[in-house]
C-alpha positions, -999 to 999 in steps of 0.1 A, spaced: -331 -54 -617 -302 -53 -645 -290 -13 -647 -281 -22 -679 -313 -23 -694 -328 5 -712 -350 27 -694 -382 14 -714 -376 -17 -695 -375 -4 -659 -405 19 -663 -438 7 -681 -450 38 -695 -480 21 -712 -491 18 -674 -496 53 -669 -508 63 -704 -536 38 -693 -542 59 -661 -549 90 -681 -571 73 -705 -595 61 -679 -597 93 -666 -594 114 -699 -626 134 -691 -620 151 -658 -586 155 -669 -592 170 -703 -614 193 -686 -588 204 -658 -565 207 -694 -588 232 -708 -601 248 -675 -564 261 -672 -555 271 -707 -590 288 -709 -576 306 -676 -540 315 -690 -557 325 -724 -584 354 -706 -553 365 -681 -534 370 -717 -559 388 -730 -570 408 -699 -531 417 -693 -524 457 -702 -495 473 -720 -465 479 -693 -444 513 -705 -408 512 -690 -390 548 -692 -352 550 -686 -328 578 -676 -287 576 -672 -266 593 -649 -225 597 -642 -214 595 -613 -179 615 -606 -162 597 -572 -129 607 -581 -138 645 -578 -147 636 -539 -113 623 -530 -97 651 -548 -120 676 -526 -105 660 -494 -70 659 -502 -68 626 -514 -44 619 -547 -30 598 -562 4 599 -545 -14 585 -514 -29 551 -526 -32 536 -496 -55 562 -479 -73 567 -511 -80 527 -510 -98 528 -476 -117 559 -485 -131 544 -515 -130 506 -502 -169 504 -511 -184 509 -546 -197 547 -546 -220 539 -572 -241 511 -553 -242 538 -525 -261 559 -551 -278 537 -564 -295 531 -526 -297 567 -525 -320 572 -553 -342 544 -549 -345 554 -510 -377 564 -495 -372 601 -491 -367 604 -529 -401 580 -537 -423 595 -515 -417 625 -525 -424 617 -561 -455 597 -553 -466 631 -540 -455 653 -561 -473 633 -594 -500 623 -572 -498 585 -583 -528 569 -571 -541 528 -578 -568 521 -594 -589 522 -560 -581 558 -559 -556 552 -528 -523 569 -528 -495 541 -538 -469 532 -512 -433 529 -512 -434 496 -515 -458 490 -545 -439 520 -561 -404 499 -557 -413 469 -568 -414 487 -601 -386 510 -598 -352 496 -606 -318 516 -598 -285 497 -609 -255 505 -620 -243 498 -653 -213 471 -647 -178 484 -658 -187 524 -656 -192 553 -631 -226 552 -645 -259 547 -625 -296 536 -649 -330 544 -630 -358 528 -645 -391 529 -638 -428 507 -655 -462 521 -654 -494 515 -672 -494 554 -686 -459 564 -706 -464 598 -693 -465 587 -659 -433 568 -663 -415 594 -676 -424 619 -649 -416 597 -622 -378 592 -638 -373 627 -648 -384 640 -609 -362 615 -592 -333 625 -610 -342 663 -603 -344 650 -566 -315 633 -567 -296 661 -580 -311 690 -560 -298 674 -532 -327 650 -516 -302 617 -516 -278 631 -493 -276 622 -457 -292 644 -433 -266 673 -426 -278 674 -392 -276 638 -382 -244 637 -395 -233 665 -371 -246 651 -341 -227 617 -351 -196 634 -355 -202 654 -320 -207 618 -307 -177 608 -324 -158 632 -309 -167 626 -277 -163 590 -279 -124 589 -293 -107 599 -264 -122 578 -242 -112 548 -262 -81 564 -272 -73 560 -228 -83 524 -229 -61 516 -256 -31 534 -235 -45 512 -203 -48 480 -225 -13 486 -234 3 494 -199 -17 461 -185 -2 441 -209 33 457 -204 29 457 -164 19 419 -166 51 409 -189 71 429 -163 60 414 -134 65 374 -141 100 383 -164 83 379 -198 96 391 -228 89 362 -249 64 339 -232 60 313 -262 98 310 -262 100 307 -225 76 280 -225 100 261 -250 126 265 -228 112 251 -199 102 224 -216 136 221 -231 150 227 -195 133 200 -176 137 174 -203 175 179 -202 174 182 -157 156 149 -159 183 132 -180 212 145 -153 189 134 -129 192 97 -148 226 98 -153 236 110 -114 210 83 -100 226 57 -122 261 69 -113 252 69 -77 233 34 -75 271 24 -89 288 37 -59 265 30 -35 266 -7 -47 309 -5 -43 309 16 -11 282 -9 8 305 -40 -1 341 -21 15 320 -10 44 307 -42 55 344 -56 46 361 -30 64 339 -23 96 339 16 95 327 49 80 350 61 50 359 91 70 378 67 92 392 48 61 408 85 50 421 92 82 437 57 85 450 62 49 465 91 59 479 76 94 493 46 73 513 68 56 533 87 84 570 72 90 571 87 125 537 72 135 547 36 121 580 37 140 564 49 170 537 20 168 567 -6 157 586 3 192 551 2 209 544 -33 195 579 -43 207 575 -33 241 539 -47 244 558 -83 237 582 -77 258 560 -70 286 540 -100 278 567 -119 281 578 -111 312 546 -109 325 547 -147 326 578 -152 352 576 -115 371 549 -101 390 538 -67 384 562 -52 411 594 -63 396 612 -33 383 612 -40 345 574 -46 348 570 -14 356 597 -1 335 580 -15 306 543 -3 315 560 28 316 577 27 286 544 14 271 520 45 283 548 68 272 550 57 235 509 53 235 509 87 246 538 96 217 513 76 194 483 100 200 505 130 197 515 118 164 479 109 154 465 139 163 494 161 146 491 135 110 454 140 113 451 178 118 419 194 135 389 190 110 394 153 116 401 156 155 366 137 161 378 105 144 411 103 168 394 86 192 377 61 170 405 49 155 419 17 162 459 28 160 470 -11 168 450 -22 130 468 4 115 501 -25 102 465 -50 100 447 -32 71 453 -28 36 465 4 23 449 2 -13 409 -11 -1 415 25 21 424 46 -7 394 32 -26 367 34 1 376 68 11 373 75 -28 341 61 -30 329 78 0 340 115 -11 324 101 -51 290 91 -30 285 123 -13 295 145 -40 264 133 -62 241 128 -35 252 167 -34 243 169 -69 212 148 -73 198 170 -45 207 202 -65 192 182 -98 156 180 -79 158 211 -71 162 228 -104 137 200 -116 109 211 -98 120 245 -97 112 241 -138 82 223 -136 64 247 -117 72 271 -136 62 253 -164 29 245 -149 22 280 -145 30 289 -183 -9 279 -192 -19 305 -167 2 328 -175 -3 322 -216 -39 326 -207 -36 358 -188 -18 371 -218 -41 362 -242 -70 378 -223 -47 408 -217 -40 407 -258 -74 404 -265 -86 428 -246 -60 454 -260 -70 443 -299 -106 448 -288 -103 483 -279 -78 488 -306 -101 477 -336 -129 495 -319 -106 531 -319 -99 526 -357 -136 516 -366 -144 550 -346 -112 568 -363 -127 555 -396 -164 566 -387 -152 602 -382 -133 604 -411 -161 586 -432 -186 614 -416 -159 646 -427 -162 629 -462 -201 634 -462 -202 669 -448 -180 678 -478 -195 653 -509 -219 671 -531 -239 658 -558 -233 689 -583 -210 665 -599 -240 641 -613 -246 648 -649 -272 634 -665 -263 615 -699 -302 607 -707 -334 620 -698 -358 595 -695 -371 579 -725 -395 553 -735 -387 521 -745 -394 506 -781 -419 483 -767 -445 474 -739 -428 454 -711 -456 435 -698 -455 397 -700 -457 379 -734 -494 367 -740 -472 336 -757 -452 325 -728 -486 331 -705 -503 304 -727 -473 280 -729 -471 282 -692 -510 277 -689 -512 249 -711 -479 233 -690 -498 238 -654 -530 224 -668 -510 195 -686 -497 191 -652 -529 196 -629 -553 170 -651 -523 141 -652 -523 147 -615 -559 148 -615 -564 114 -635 -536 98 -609 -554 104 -580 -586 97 -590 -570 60 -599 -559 59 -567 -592 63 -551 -604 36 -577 -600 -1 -559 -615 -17 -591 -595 -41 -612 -586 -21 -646 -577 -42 -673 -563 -79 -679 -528 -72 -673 -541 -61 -635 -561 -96 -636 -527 -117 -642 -512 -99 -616 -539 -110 -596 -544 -145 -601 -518 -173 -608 -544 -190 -628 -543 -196 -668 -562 -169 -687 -584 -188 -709 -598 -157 -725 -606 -123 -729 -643 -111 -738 -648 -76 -750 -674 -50 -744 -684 -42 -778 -710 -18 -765 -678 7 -756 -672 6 -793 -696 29 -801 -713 7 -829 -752 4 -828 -755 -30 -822 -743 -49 -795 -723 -82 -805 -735 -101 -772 -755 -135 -766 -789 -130 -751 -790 -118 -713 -770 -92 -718 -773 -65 -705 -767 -38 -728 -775 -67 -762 -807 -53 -782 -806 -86 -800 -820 -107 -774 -837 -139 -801 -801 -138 -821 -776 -166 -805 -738 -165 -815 -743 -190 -846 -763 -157 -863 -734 -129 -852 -718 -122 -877 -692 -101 -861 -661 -118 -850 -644 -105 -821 -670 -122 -798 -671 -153 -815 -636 -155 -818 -632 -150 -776 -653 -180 -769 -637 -200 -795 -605 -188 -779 -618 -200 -746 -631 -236 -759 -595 -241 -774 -574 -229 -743 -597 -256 -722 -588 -287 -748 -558 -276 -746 -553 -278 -707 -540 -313 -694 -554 -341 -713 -557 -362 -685 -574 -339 -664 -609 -345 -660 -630 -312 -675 -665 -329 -680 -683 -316 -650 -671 -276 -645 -684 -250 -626 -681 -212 -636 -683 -185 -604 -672 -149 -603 -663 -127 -569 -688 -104 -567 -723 -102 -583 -732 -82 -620 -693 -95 -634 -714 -116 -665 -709 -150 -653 -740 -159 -667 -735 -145 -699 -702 -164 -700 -715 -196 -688 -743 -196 -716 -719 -183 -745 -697 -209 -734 -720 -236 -736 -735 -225 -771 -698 -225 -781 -692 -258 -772 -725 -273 -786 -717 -256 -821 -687 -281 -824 -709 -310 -819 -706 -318 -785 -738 -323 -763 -743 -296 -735 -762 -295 -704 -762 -264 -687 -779 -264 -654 -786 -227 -634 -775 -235 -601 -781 -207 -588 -812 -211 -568 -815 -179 -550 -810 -152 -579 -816 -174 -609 -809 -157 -647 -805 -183 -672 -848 -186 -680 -844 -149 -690 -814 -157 -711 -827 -183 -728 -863 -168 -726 -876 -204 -709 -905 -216 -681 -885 -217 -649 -919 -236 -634 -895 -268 -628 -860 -267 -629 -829 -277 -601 -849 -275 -569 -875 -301 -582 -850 -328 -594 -832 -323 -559 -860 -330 -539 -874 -358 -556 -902 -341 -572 -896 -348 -613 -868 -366 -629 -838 -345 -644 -846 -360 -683 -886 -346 -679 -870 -311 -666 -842 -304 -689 -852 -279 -723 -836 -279 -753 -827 -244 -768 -808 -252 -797 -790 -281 -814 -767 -300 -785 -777 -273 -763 -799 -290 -736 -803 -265 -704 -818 -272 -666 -834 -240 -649 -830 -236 -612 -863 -239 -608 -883 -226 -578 -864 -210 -551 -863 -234 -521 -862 -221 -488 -828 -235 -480 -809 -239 -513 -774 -256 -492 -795 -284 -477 -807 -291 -513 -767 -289 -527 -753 -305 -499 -774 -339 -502 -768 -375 -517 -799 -364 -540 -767 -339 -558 -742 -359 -560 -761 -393 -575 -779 -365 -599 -743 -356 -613 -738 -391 -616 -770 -397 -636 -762 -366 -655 -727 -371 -666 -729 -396 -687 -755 -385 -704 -736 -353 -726 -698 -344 -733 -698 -316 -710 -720 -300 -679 -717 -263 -671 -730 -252 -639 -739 -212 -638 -736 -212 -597 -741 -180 -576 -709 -160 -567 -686 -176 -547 -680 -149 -515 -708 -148 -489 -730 -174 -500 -719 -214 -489 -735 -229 -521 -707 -224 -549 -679 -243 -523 -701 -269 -516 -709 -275 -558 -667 -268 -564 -657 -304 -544 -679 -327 -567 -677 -305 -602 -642 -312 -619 -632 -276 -613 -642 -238 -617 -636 -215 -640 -638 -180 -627 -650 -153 -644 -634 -113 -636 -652 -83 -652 -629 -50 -653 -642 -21 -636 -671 -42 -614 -641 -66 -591 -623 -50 -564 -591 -62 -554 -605 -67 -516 -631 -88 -533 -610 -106 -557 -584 -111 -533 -608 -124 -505 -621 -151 -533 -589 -162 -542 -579 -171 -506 -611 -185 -501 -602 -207 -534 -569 -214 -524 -573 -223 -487 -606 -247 -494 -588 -267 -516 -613 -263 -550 -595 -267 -584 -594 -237 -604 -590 -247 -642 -582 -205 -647 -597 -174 -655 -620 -154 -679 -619 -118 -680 -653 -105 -693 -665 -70 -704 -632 -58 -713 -629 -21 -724 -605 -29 -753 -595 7 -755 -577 6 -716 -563 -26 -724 -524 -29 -731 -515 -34 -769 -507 -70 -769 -548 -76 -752 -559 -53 -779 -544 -50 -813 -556 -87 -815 -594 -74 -812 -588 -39 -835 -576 -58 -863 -612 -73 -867 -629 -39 -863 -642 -24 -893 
């Protein structure tokens, strides 16, 4: 649907203005049933009198009483944090000061009963007057006296002193007070020293901050531990390829360094060297107990023994351990600088293996920590909450006391009373106007609602509009009910059953809206396809009493009056109508022709010019076996040729066999649909039954229209002939 259409377009309003015209009695009478209602309770309704008093309320003389001026804003601030006036306000309308009015005046209901507080406030009214220190009772009664005693003694109540709080009760909560402050004053102190004890005892003075540092701290430990991993991996890679090159620790690559660089040492191992090559050499030629052998052997362990002396004294005692594993004879064999550098390396490698070790430990010594911070925050949030707990409850206590002390010493010889009560210029009771307007709305309201669901309960087809919506067939026509037009004679053919002119045929109406439908209905048929064959047509309805009868015999006189000849045959044999129509014998008819009895041309009757009709005849015992026979069909063969057109009136067409069995020989149906008499389940079971058997519907003629319930474009057409 287009949004852009006006909203006439999306809703049909004409729709529901039908509704409530088909249902304008009951809801007319729900209309006035309410307005009659509102119109007695209008009447019946008494005078309301509404008497009024003012008062001044002086708050500032209370702080000034207590010591409170104007030099001390803050106190004076929470002192009078809450409107005094509303206070007041509760005060006087409370149930100390309206009972004892109510029995003071005696104010009784019309049963004689004693009114209650809560009848008594529902028309007392206590509020302050916005923007002033001043407090307006009013109070409505049926008897101005009345309302003007019950203001004047509640003020006098009010004033005397009966508003106040009980003085008693006030000094028991103030005992109660008193008792009560010290006790929370001690677990404030405790709250306190727990909260102090616990920052004590894990070294917090700023836990938030100290959380941030940890963090902080073992994000910046975990990048030294990088760095001093990635610095040791280095080494470790340099150190591993001298080692495997040099064969030893680098402790032994220092102390050889060190060896290497001793004169004495390298002079002692030179003359060592020589005499080891001397002795080898004459070794080859001299046994082992030739003098110089043993010279030289001697020679030889003398200057090892020199050569240990001087190792021990280059290396010094922390290295004594490595004398022994040094290989003095490689000392001239190795090179001085691979020393240097692996004896580097090795004092580089142990150093950070020293300080990765110290790393981890300050890493997890962090983390921990910082693992217990959500424990700890915790712990200290309890310990806070606890200690705002019993903090907020001493102040609301301190506050309560101080609140009470205020009380004691408040009195209400500062109310002055600007006005005593006073009628008002008028009654207050409801306006008899606005009681009618709202009747009349509610009864507007209750007979639409009425009229809608009484059309909901109706399952009848309403008008045309509902037929088209109905049917996909061609509406041929539209035949009014003239008998809901309230004139004294009835515009209908014969067989009627409201006409009153049963001997007059349409030729001698001379009222035109009936006329005019069947003409309508002749020229809507001519008009359908040409080459559809329209000579041998049936007319059938749903459901019995919707005036297919009527129809089928108007439409036939119709026809004949334009000069074409007419048989119409009643072919309904078990609840025949058109002898009483036409006022004919109905002796021999259908049934006889059909079994053989009399020929059709010795049965038919003429009724008027062109007009020839064939009765049913005597009901047969079984009317199908009659229909269904070659006797039918070579009898509409006979027939047909015979006239311009055959009608056949034939029974309705749900329940009974005989109207589907006529529909596949006749040329096609017209069906006939009479508002207020069709259901939908009715209409909608004959139009499957239509559709699914095949039979050719030619369209559809609504009959006994209520013109008056029909949309404008049915009915303007029909009210423009009206007289």
């Amino acid at each position: 649907m287009d949004s852009n259409l006006p909203i006439g377009e999306h809703i049909d309003f004409s729709r529901y203005w039908q509704v409530v015209r088909r249902h304008w009695i009951p809801a007319s009478a729900t209309f006035a049933g309410v307005l009659a209602l509102s119109l007695i309770a209008a009447l019946a309704s008494k005078n309301i009198y509404q008497a009024e008093a003012r008062l001044l309320i002086e708050p500032e003389q209370t702080s000034r009483r207590i010591g409170i001026e104007d030099g001390n804003p803050e106190v004076k601030k929470t002192v009078l944090e809450k409107d005094p006036i509303e206070t007041e306000a509760e005060i006087l309308s409370s149930r100390t000061i309206v009972e004892k009015v109510i029995q003071e005046l005696d104010l009784q209901s019309e049963k004689g009963e004693p009114l209650t507080y809560k009848t008594v406030k529902k028309a007392l009214k206590v509020e302050p007057v916005i923007g002033t220190d001043l407090l307006q009772i009013s109070y409505e009664n049926a008897d101005p006296d009345v309302a003007i005693s019950f203001v004047n003694r509640a003020v006098e109540l009010y004033s005397d002193g009966y508003a106040l709080f009980n003085s008693e009760a006030a000094l028991k909560d103030g005992d109660f007070i008193k008792q009560q402050l010290p006790k929370l004053e001690t677990e404030v102190e405790n709250a306190e020293a727990n909260l102090r004890n616990f920052k004590n005892r894990n070294g917090i003075s700023d836990l938030q901050g100290q959380i941030t540092a940890d963090i902080d701290s073992v994000a910046q430990v975990e990048n030294q531990i990088n760095q001093v991993s990635a610095d040791l991996n280095d080494v470790n890679a340099r150190y591993n390829r001298l080692q495997s090159q040099l064969g030893m620790s680098w402790q032994e690559a220092s102390a050889i360094s060190s060896l290497s660089q001793s004169i004495t040492l390298q002079e002692t191992l030179a003359q060592l060297q020589k005499v080891k090559v001397e002795l080898a050499q004459k070794s080859n030629f001299l046994s082992d107990s030739s003098p110089q052998i043993i010279s030289l052997k001697e020679e030889q362990a003398d200057l090892e023994s020199l050569l240990r002396q001087e190792v021990a004294s280059t290396l010094g005692p922390q290295q004594q351990g490595l004398a022994g594993q040094i290989n003095i004879l490689r000392l001239g064999e190795l090179k001085q600088g691979q020393l240097t550098e692996f004896a580097d390396l090795g004092l580089r490698k142990e150093g950070l293996e020293q300080r990765l070790a110290s790393l981890k430990n300050s890493y997890n010594t962090y983390q921990k920590r910082s693992n217990l911070s959500p424990q700890l925050e915790e712990q200290q949030r309890q310990l806070e909450r606890k200690l705002k707990s019993v903090t907020e409850n001493y102040q609301t206590l301190l506050s309560k006391a101080n609140e009470i002390s205020i009380r004691q010493d408040y009195k209400v010889d500062k109310v002055r009373v600007i006005s005593a009560a006073a009628l008002a210029e008028d009654p207050v009771n409801p306006d008899a106007k606005v009681i009618v307007a709202a009747g009349a709305m509610m009864g507007l309201l209750f007979g639409t609602a009425l009229a809608f669901l009484l059309d909901l309960k109706d399952n009848t087809i309403k008008n045309t509009q509902e037929v088209e919506n109905m049917f996909a067939y061609p509406l041929h026509g539209v035949v009014p009910d003239l008998s809901l037009g309230g004139n004294d004679q009835q515009f209908q053919l014969p067989g009627s059953e409201k006409a009153n002119l049963p001997e007059q045929i349409v030729s001698e109406v001379s009222m035109m809206p009936l006329k005019e439908a069947y003409q309508n209905i002749q020229v809507n048929l001519n008009l359908l396809d040409a080459n559809a064959k329209k000579k041998v047509i049936a007319i059938t309805s749903s459901v019995p009493q919707e005036g297919k009868s009527s129809v089928s015999a108007n439409l036939a006189v119709a026809r004949s009056q334009c000069g074409q000849r007419i048989l119409l045959i009643d072919a309904d044999m078990r609840r025949p109508t058109q002898h009483h129509i036409w006022e004919i014998s109905n002796q021999i008819g259908l049934s006889e022709v059909l079994s053989g009895k009399v020929s059709w041309s010795e049965t038919v009757q003429n009724v008027m010019p062109n007009l020839d009709v064939l009765t049913s005849g005597s009901i047969p015992n079984n009317p199908i076996a009659l229909i269904d026979s070659p006797s039918f069909l070579n009898f509409i063969a006979e027939v047909a040729p015979e006239y311009d057109q055959v009608i056949f009136d034939t029974p309705p067409i749900l329940g009974i066999a005989d109207t589907r069995i006529i529909g596949k020989v006749v040329d096609g149906f017209l069906f006939v649909v009479r508002p207020g008499v069709a259901d939908y389940n009715s209409a909608s079971a004959a139009k499957k039954m239509l559709d699914s058997t095949g039979l050719k519907v030619l369209g559809v003629i609504v009959n006994g229209a209520d013109m008056k319930q029909e949309p404008y474009h049915y009915s303007s057409h029909y009210y423009a002939h009206k007289k």
